[in-house]
C-alpha positions as CSV (number, residue, x, y, z in Angstrom):
1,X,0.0,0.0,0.0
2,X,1.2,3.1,-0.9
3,X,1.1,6.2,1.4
4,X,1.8,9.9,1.4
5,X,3.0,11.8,4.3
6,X,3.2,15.8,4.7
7,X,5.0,16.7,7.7
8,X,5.4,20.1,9.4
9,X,8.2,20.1,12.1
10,X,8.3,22.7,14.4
11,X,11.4,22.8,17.2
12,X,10.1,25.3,19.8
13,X,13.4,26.9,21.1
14,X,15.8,29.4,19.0
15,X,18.1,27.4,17.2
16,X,15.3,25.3,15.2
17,X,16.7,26.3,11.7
18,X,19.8,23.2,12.1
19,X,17.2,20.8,13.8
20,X,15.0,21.2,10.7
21,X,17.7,20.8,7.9
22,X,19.1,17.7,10.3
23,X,15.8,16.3,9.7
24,X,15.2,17.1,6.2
25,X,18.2,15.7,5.1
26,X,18.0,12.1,7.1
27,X,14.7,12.1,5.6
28,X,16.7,12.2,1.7
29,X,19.2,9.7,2.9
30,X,16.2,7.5,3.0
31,X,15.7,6.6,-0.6
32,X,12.0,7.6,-0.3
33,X,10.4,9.8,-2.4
34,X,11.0,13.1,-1.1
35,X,9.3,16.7,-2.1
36,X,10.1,20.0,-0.2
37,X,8.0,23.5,0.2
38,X,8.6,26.3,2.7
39,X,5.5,25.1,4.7
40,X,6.3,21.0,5.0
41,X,8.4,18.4,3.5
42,X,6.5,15.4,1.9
43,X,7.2,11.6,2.6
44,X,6.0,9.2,-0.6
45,X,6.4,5.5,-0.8
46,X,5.3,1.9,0.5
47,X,3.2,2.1,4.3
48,X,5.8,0.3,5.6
49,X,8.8,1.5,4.7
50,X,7.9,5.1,5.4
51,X,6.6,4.7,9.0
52,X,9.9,2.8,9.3
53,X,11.7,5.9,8.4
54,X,9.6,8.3,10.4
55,X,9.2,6.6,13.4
56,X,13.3,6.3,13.6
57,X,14.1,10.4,12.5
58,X,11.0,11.6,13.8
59,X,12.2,10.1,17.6
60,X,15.5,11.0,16.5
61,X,15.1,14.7,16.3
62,X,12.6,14.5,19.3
63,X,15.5,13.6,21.2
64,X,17.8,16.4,19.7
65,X,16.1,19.1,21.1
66,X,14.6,20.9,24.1
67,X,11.1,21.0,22.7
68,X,9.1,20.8,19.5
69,X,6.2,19.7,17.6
70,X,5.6,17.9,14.2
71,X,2.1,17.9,12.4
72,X,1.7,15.3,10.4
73,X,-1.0,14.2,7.3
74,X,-1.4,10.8,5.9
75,X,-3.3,9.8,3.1
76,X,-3.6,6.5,1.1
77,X,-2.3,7.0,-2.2
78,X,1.0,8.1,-3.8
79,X,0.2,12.2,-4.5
80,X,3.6,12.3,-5.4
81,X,2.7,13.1,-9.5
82,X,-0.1,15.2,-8.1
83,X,-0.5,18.2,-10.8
84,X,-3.3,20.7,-10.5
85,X,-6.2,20.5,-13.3
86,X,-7.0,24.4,-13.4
């Protein structure tokens, strides 16, 4: 089953730029489909391979840092081709 994941990941003490970037670029490294906006980075590939992924960087950078947040969106389908029609 194919998923699609938009995270938002939001460290809640001043030096959150480096914690972000850390993130970002463990999520790359993962050989998953990734795709990048200044509002949320977004995870494409097989169910289980990306909650493998996420469940090991997102507890990863949990433990980097003081405090934070992550909002994340899942929905069942590969968006990753996802053009708009108008």
């Amino acid at each position: 089953m194919e998923i699609s994941v938009e995270l938002t990941f939001s460290p809640l003490q001043d030096d959150f730029e480096q914690h972000i970037i850390n993130f970002i670029k463990k999520l790359r490294a993962s050989g998953l489909t990734i795709l990048e906006n200044p509002l949320s980075t977004q995870v494409y590939g097989p169910y289980d391979e990306v909650m493998k992924v996420l469940n090991t960087e997102i507890k990863t950078a949990f433990e980097l840092m003081d405090r934070g947040l992550l909002y994340m969106k899942l929905v069942k389908s590969d968006r990753s081709a996802y053009e708009p029609h108008f």
